[in-house]
matplotlib code that plots the C-alpha trace (Angstrom):
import matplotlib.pyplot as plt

x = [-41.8, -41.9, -39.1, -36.4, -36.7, -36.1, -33.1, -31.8, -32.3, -30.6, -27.7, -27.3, -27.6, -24.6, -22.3, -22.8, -22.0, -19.0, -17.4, -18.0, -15.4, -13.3, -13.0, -12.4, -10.0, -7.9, -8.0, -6.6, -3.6, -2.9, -3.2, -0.7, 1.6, 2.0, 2.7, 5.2, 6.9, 6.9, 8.5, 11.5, 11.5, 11.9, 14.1, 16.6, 16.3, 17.1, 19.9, 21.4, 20.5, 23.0, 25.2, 25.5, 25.4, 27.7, 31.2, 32.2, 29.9, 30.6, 34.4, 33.3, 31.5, 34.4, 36.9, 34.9, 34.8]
y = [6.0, 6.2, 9.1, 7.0, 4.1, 6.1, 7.7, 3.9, 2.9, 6.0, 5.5, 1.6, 2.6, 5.2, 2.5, 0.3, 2.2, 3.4, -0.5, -0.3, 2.6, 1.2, -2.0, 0.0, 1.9, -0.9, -2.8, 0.3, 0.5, -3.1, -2.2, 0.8, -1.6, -4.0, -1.2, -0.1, -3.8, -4.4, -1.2, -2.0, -5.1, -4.0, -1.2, -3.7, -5.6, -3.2, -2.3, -5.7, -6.3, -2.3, -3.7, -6.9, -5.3, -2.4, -3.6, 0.1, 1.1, -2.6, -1.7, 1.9, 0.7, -2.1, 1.1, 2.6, 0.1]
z = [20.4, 17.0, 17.0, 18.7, 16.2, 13.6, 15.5, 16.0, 12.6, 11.5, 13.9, 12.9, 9.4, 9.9, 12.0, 8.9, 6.2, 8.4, 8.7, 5.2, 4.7, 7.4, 5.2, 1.8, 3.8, 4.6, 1.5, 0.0, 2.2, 1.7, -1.9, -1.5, 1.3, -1.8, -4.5, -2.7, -1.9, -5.6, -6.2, -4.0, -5.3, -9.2, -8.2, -6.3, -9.8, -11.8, -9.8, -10.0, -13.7, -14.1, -12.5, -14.4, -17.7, -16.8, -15.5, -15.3, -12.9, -11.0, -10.9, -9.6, -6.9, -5.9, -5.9, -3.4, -1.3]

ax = plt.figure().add_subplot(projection="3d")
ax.plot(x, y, z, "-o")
ax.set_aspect("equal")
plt.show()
């Protein structure tokens, strides 16, 4: 009797601390989701802010299109 508690409270124990990781694991890739976002984000900035500043590269990109 006394084994299978302790068996139990092990295997509760374990499915715990595993919704623990599960949650970690998945405020990390919502971390990461948003790191990448904001990266896009500046990159298409800093694209347009070029392209404002540099009327070459502007007129470049008109010729090829």
């Amino acid at each position: 009797m006394e084994k299978s508690n302790r068996v139990r409270k092990t295997y509760n124990e374990n499915k715990e601390s595993k919704k623990g990781s599960r949650k970690k694991y998945e405020q990390s890739q919502h971390i990461v989701r948003m790191g990448k976002y904001a990266f896009d984000r500046w990159q298409a900035a800093k694209t347009k802010e070029c392209l404002k500043t540099n009327n070459e590269m502007a007129m470049y990109l008109l010729d090829l299109w």
